[in-house]
Backbone of each chain as ProteinMPNN parsed JSONL, in Angstrom:
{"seq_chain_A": "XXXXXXXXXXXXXXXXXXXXXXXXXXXXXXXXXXXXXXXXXXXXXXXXXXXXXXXXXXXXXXXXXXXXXXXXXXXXXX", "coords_chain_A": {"N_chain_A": [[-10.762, 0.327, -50.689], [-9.206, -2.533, -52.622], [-10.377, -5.954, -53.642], [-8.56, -7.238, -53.983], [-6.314, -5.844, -52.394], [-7.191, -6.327, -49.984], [-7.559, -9.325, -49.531], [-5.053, -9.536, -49.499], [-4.205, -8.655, -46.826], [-5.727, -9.768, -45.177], [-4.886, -11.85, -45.539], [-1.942, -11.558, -44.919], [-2.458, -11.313, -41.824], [-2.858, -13.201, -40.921], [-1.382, -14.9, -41.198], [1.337, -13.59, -39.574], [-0.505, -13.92, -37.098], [-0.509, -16.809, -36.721], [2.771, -17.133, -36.845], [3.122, -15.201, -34.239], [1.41, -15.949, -32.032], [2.663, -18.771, -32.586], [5.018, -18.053, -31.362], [5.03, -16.502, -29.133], [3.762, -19.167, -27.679], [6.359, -20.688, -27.852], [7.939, -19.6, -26.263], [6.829, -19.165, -23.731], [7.022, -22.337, -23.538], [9.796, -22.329, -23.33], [10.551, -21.008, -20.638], [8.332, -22.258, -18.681], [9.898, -24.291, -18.655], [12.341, -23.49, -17.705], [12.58, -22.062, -15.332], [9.824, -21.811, -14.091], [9.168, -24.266, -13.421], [7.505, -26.416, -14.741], [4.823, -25.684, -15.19], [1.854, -24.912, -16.164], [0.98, -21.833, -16.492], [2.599, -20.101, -17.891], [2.625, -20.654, -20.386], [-0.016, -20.272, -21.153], [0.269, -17.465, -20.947], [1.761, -16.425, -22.532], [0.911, -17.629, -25.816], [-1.407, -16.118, -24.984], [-0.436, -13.215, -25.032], [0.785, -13.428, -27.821], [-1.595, -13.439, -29.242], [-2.842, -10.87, -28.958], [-1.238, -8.92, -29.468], [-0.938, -10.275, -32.186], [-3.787, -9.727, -32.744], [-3.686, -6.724, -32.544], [-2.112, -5.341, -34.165], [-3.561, -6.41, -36.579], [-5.542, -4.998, -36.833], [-4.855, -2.356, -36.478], [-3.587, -2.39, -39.245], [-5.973, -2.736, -40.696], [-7.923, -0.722, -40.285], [-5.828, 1.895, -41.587], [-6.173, 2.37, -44.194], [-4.312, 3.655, -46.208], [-1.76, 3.256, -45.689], [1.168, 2.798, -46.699], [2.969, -0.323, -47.191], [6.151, -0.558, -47.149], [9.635, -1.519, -47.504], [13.154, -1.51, -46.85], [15.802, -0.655, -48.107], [19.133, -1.017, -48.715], [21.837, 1.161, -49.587], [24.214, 0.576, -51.993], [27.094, 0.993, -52.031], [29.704, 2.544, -54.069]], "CA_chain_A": [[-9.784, -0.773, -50.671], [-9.906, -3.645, -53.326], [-10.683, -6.641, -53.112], [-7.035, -7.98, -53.933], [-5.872, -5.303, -51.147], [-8.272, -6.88, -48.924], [-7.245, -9.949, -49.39], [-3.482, -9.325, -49.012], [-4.23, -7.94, -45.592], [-6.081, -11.074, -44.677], [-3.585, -13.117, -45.408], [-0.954, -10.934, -43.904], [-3.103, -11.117, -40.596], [-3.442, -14.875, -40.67], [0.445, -15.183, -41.136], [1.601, -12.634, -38.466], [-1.153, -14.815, -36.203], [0.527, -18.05, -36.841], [3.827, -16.611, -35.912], [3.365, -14.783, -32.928], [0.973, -17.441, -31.522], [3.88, -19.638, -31.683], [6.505, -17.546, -30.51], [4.271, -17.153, -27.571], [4.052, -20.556, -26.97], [7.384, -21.389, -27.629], [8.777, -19.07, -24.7], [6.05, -19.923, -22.757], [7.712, -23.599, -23.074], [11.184, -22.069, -22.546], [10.586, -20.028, -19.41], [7.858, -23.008, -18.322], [10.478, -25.284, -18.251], [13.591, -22.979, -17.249], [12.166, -21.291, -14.395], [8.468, -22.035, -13.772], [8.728, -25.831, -12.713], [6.723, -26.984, -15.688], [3.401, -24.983, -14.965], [1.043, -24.087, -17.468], [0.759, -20.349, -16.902], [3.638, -19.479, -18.939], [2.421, -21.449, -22.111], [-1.38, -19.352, -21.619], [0.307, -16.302, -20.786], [3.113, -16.211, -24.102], [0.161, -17.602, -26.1], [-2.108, -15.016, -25.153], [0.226, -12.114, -25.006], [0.912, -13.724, -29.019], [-2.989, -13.382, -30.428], [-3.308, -9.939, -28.681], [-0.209, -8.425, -30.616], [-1.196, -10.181, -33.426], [-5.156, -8.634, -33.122], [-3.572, -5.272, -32.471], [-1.305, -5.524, -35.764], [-4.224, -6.503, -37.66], [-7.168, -3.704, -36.259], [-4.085, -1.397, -37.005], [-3.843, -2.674, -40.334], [-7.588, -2.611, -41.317], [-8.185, 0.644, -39.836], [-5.167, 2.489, -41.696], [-5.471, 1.918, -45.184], [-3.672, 4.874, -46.735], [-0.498, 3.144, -45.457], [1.6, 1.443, -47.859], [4.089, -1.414, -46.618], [7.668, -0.839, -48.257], [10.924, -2.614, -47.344], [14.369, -0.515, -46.781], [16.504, -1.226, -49.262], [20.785, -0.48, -48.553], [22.708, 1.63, -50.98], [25.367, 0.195, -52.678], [28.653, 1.434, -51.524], [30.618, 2.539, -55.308]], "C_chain_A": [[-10.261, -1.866, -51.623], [-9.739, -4.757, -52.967], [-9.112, -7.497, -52.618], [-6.457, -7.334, -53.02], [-6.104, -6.082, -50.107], [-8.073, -8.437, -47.952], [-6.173, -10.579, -48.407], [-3.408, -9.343, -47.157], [-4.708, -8.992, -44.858], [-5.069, -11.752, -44.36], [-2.073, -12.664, -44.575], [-0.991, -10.886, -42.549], [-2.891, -12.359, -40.391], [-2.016, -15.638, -40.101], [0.649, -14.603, -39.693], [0.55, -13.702, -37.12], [-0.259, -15.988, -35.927], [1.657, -18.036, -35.811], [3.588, -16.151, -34.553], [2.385, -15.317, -31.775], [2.168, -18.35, -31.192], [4.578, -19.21, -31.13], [6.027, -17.59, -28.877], [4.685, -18.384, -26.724], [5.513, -21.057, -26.877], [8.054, -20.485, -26.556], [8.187, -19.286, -23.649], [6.745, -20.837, -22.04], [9.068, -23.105, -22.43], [10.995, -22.064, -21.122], [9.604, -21.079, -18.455], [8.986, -24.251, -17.448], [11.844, -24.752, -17.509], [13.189, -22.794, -15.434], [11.091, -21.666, -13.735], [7.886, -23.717, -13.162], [7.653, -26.472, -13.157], [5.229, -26.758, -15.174], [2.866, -25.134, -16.147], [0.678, -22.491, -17.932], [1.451, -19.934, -17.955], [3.349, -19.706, -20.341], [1.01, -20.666, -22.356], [-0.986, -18.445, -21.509], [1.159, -15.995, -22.49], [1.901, -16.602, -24.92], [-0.869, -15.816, -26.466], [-1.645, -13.921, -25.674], [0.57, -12.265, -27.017], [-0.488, -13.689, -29.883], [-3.021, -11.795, -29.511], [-2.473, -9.192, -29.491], [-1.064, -8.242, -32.343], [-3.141, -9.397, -33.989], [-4.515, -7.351, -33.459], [-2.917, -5.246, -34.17], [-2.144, -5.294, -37.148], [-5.12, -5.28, -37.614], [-6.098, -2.23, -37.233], [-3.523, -1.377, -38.873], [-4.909, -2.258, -41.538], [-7.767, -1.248, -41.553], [-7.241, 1.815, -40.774], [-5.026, 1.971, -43.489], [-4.83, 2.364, -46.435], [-1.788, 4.645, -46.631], [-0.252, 2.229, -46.189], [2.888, 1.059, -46.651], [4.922, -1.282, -47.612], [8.93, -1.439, -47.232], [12.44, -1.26, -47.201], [15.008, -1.168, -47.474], [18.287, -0.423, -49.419], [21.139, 0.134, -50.056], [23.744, 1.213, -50.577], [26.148, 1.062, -52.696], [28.92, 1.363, -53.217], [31.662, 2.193, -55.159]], "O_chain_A": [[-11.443, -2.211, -51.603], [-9.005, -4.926, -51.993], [-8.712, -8.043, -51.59], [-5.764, -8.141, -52.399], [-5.206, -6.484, -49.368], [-8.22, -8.745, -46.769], [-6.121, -11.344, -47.444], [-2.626, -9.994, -46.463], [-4.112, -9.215, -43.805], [-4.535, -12.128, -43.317], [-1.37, -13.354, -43.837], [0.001, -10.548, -41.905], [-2.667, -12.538, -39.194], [-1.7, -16.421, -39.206], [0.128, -15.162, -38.728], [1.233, -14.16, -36.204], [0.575, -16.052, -35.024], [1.739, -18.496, -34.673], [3.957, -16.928, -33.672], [2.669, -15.053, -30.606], [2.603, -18.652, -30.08], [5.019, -19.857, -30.18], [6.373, -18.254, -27.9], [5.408, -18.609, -25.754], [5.862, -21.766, -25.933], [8.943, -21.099, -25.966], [8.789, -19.586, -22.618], [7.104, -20.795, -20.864], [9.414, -23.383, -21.281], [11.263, -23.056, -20.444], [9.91, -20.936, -17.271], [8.966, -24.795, -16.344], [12.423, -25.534, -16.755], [13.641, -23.507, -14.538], [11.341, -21.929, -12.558], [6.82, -24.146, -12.721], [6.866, -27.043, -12.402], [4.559, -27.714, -14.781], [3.517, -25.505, -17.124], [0.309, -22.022, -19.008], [0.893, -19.412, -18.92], [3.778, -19.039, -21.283], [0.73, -20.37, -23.517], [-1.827, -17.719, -22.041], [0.753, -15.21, -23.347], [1.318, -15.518, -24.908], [-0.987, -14.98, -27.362], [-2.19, -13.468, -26.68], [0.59, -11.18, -27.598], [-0.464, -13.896, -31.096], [-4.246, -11.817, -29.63], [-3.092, -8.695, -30.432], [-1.462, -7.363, -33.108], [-3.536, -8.858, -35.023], [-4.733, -6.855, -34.564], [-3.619, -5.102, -35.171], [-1.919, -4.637, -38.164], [-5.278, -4.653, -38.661], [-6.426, -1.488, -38.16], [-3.165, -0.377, -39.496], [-4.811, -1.759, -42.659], [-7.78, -0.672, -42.641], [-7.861, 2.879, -40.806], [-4.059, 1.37, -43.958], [-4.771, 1.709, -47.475], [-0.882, 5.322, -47.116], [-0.885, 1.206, -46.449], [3.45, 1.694, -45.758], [4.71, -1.698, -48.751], [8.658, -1.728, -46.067], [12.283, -0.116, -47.628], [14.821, -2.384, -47.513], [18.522, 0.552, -50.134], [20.846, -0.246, -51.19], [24.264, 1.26, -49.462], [25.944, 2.033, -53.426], [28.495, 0.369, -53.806], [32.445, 2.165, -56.109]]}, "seq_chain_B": "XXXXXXXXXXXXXXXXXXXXXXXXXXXXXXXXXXXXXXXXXXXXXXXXXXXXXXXXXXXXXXXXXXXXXXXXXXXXXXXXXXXXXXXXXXXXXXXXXXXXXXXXXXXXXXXXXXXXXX", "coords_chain_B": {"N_chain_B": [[29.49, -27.032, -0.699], [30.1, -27.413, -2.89], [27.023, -28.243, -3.867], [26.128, -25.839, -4.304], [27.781, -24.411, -6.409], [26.782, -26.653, -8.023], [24.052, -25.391, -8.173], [24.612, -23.001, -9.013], [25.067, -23.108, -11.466], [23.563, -24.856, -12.971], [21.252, -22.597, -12.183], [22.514, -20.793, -14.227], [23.018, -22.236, -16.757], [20.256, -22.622, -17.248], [19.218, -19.891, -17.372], [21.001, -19.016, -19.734], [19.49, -20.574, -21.654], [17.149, -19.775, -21.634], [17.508, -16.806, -22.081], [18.871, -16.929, -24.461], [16.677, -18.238, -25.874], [15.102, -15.812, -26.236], [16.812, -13.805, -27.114], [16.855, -15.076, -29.757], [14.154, -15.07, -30.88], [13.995, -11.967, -30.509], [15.889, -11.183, -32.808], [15.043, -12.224, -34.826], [13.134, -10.942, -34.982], [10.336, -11.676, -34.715], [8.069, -10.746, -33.142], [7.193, -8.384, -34.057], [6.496, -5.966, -36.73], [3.824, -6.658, -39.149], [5.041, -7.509, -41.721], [7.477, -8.657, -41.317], [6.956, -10.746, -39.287], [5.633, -11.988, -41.354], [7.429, -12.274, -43.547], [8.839, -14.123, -42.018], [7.535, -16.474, -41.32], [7.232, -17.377, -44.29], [10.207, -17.834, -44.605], [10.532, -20.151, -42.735], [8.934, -21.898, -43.981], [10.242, -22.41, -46.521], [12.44, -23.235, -45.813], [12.495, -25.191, -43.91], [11.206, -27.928, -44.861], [13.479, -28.933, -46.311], [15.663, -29.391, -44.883], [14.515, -30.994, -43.326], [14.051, -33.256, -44.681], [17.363, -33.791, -45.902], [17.543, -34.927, -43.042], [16.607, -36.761, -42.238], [17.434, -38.224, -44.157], [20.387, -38.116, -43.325], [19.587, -39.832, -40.806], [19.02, -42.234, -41.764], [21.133, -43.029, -43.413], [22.911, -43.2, -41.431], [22.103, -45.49, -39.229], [21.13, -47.47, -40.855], [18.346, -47.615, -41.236], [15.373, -47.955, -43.652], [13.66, -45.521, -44.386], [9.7, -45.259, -45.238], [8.765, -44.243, -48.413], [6.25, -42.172, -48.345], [3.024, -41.533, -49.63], [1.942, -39.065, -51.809], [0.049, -36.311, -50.308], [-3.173, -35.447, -50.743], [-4.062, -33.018, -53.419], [-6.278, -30.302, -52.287], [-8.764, -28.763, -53.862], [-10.248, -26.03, -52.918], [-12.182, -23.241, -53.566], [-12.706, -20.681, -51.565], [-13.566, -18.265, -51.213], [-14.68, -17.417, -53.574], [-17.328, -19.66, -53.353], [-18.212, -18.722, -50.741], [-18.912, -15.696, -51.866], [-20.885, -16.144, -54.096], [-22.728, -17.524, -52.712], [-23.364, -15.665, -51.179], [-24.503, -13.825, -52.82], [-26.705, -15.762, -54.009], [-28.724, -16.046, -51.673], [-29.114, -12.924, -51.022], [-30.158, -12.666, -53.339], [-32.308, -14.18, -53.871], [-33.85, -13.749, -51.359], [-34.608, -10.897, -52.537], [-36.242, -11.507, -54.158], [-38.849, -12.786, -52.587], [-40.802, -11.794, -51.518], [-42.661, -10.964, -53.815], [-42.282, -13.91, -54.685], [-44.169, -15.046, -52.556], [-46.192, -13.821, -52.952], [-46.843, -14.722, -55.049], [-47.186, -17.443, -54.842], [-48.595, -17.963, -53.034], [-51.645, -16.852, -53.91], [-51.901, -18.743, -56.181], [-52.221, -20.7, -55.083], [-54.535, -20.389, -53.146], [-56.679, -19.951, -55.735], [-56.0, -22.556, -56.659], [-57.475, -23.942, -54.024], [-59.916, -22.47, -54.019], [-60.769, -23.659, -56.663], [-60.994, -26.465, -55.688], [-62.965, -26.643, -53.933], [-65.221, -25.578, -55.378]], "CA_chain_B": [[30.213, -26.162, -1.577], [29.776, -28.486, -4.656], [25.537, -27.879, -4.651], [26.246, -24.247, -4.502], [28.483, -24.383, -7.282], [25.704, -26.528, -8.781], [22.79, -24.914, -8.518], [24.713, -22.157, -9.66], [25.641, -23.539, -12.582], [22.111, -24.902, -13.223], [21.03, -21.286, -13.243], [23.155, -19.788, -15.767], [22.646, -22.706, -17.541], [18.663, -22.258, -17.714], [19.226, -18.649, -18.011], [21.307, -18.643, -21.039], [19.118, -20.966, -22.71], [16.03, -18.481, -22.071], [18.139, -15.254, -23.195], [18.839, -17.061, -26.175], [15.237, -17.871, -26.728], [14.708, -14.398, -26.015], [17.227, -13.081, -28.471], [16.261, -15.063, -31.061], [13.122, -13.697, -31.005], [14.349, -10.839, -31.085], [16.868, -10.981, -33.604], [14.233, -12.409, -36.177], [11.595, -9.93, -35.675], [9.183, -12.251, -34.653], [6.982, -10.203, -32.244], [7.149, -6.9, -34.198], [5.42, -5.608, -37.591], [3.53, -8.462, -39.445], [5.673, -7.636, -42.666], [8.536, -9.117, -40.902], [6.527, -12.287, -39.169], [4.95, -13.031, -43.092], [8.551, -13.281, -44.491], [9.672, -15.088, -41.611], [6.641, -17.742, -41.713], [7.586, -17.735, -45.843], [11.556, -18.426, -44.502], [10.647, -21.248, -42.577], [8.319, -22.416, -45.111], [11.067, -22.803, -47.733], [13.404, -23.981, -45.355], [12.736, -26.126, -42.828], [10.778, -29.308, -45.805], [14.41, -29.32, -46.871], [16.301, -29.24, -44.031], [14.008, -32.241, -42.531], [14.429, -34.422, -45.538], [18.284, -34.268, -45.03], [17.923, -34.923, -41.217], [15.919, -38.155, -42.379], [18.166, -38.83, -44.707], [21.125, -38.767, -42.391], [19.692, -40.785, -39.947], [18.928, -43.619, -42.454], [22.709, -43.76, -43.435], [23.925, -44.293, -39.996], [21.342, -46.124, -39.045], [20.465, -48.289, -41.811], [17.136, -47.791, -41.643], [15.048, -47.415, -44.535], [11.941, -45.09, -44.322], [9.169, -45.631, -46.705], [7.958, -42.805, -48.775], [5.342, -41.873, -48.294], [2.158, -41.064, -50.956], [1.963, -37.18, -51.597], [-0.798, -35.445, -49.628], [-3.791, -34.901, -52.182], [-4.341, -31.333, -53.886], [-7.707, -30.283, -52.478], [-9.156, -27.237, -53.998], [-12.064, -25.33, -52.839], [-12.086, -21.916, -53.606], [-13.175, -20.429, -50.535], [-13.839, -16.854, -51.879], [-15.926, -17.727, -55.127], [-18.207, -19.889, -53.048], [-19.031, -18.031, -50.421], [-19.191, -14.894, -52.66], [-22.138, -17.366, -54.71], [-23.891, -18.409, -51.402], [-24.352, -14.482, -50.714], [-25.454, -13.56, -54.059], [-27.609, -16.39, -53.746], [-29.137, -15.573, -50.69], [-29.381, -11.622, -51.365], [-31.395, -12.871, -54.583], [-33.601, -14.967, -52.979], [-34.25, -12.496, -50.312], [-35.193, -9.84, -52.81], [-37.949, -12.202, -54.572], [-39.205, -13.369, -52.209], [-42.401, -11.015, -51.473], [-43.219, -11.37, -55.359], [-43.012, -15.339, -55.162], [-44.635, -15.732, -51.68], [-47.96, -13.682, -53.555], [-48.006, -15.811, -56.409], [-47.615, -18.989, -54.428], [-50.191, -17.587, -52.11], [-52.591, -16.702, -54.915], [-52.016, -19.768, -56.792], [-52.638, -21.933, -53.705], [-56.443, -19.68, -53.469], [-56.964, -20.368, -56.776], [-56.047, -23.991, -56.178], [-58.298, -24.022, -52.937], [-61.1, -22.575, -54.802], [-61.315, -24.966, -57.738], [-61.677, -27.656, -55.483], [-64.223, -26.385, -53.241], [-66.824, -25.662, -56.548]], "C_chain_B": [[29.636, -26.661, -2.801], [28.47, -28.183, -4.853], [25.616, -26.957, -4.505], [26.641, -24.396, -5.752], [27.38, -25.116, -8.264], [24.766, -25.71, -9.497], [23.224, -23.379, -8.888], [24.839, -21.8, -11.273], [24.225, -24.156, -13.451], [21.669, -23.522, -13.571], [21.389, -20.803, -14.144], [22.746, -21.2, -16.603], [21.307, -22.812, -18.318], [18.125, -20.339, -18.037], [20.364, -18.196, -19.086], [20.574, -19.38, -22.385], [18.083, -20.226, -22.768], [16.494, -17.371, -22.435], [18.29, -16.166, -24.011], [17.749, -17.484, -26.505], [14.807, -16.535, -27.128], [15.821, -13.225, -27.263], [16.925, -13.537, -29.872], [15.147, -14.547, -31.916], [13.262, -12.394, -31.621], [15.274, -10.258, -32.206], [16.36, -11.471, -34.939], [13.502, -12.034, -36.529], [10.382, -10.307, -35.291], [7.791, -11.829, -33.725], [7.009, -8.812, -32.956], [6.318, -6.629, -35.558], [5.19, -6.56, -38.157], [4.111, -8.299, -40.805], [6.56, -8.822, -42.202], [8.271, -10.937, -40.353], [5.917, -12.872, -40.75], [6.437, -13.477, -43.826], [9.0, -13.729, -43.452], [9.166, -16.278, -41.21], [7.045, -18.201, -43.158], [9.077, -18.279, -45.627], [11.448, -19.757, -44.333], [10.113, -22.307, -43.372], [9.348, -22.92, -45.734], [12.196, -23.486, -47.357], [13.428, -24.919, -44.626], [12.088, -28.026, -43.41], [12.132, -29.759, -46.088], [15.478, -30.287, -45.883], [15.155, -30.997, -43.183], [13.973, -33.565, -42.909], [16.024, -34.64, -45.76], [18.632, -34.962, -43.644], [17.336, -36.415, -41.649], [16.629, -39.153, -43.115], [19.706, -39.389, -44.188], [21.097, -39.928, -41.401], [19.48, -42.271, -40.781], [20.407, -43.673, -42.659], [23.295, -43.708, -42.001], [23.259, -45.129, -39.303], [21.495, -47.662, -39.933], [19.226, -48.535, -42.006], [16.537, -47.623, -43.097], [13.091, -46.382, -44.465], [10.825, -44.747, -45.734], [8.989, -44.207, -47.25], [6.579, -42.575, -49.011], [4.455, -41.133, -49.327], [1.919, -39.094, -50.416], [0.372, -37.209, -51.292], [-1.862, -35.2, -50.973], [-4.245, -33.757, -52.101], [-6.082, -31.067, -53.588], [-8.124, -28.638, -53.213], [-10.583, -26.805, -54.072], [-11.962, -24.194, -52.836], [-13.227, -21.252, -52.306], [-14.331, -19.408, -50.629], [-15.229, -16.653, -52.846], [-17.166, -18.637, -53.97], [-18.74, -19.114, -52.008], [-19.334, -16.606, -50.908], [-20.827, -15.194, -53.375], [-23.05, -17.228, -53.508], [-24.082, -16.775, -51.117], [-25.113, -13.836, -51.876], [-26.675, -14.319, -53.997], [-28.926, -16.058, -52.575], [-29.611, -14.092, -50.681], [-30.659, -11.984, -52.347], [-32.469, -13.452, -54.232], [-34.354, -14.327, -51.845], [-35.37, -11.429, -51.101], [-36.338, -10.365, -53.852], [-38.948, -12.736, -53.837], [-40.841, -12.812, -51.673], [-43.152, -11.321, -52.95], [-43.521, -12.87, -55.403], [-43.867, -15.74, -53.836], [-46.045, -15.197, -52.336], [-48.105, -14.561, -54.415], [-47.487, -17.173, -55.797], [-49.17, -18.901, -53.889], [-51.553, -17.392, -53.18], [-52.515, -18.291, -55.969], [-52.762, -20.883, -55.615], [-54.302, -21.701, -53.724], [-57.201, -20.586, -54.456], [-57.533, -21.7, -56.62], [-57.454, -24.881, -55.516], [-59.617, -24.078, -53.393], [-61.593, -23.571, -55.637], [-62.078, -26.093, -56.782], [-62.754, -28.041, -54.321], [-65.847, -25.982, -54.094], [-67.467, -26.902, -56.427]], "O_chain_B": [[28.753, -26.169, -3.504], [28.285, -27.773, -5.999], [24.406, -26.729, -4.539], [25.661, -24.565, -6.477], [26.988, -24.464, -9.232], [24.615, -25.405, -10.68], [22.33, -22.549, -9.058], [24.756, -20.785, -11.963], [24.022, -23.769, -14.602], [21.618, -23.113, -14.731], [20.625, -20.32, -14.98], [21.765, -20.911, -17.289], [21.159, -23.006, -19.525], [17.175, -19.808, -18.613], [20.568, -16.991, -19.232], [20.768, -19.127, -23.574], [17.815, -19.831, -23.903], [15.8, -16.795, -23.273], [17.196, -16.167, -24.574], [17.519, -17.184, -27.677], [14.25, -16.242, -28.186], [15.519, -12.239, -27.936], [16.772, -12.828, -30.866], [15.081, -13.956, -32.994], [12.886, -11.892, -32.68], [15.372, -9.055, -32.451], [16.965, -11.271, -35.992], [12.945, -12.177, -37.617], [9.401, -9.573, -35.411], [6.745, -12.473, -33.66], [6.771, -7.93, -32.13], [5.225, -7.191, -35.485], [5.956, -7.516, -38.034], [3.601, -9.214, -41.453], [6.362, -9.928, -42.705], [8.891, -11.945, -40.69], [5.837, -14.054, -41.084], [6.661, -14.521, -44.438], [10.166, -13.967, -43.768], [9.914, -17.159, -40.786], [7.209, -19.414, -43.293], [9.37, -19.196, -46.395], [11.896, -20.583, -45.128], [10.64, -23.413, -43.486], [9.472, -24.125, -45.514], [12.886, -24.173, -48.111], [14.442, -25.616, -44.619], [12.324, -29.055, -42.776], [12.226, -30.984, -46.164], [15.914, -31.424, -46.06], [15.708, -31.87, -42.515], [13.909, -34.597, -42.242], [16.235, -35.85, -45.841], [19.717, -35.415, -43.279], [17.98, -37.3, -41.087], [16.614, -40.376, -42.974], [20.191, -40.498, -44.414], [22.0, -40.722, -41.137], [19.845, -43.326, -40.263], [20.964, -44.508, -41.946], [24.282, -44.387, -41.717], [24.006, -45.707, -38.513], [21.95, -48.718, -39.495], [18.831, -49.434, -42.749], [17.333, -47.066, -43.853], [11.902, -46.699, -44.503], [11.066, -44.204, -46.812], [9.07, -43.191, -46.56], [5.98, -42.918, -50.031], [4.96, -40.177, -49.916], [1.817, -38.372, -49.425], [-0.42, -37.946, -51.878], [-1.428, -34.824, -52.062], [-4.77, -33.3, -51.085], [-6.975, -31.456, -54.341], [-7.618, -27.569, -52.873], [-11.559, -27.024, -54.788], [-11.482, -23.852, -51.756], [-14.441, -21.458, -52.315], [-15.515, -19.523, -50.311], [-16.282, -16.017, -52.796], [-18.128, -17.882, -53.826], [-19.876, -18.71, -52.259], [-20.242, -16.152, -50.21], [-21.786, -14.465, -53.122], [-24.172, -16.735, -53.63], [-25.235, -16.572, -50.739], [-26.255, -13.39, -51.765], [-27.728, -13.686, -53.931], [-30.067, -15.853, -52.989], [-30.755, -14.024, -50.231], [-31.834, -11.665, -52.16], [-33.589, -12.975, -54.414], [-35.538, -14.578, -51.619], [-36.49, -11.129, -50.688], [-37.22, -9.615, -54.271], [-39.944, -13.168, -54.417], [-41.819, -13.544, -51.525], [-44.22, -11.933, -52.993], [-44.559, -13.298, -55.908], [-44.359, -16.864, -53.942], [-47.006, -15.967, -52.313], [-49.15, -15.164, -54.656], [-47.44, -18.071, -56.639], [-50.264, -19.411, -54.131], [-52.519, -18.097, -52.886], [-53.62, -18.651, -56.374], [-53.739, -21.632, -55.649], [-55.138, -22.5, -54.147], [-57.976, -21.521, -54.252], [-58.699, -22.076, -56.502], [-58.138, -25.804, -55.957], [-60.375, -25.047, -53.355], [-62.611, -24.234, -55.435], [-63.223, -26.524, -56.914], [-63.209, -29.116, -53.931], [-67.014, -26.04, -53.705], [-68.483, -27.137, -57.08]]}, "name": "protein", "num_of_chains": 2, "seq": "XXXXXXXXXXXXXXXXXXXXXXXXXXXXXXXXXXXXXXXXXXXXXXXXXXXXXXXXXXXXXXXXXXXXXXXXXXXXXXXXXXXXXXXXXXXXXXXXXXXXXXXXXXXXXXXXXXXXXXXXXXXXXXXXXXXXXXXXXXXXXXXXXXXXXXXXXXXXXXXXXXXXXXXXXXXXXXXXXXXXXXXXXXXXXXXXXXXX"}
């Protein structure tokens, strides 16, 4: 793997973290405040459940690096 | 009757605003491969600086406020990569002389020692 691969994958990990960290948290807050009578579990559980994803994502990442990332791309109706 | 009808109405109301957290989610991808969360961290990126300097800008015209502007953020750059790349080269190198210069300190020091015990 080079280094610029290497990189990529970093940074693709770091991102993907970010995100699903917040999403976490932000349903956390939802479901905290909908349902849960403004606890805190919900905000460590969505959290958590958001860096374990994003580990798995990345390990699966690292580990696999024979796999290329492509995009689907629609055909154009004539 | 009426807090029935409430607190019924309360529920659906707190359970349609969590399904629609819950579809949005899901309808942007955001818990699934990290292709999909990197362009949709890069979406909000590009969209939401814009989108916040309208919203600021609205509220000053109905308002009349004026909000100052603020000095731009300064460009720091530290290459992260290149230095610690350096600091292990460094370190590796220094590692692998370090038997060669600890004899000739050590022997110089002798030396040293000697002279000034004649």
């Amino acid at each position: 793997m080079s280094e610029s691969e290497l990189g990529r994958k970093w940074d693709r990990c770091l991102a993907d973290a970010v995100v699903k960290i917040g999403t976490g948290f932000g349903l956390g807050i939802v479901f905290s405040l909908t349902f849960f009578k403004r606890r805190m579990w919900p905000l460590a559980f969505g959290s958590g459940m958001g860096l374990g994803m994003a580990y798995s994502n990345c390990q699966h990442d690292f580990q696999a690096p024979y796999l290329l990332h492509g995009k689907y791309v629609k055909e154009q109706e004539q | 009757m009426v807090a029935r009808v409430w607190s019924l109405m309360r529920f659906l109301i707190k359970g349609s605003v969590a399904g629609g957290a819950v579809y949005l989610v899901y309808d942007q991808e955001l818990l699934g491969p990290s292709d999909k969360s990197q362009a949709a961290l890069q979406k909000a990126g590009e969209v939401v600086p814009p989108a916040m300097y309208q919203f600021s800008q609205y509220v000053c015209q109905q308002t009349g406020l004026q909000i100052p502007q603020l000095p731009a953020p300064p460009k720091i750059y530290f290459p992260i990569r290149d230095s610690w790349n350096a600091g292990i080269m460094m370190v590796m190198s220094a590692l692998s002389v370090a038997p060669s210069k600890a004899r000739e300190y050590s022997k110089e020091g002798w030396e040293y020692v000697k002279a000034r015990t004649k």
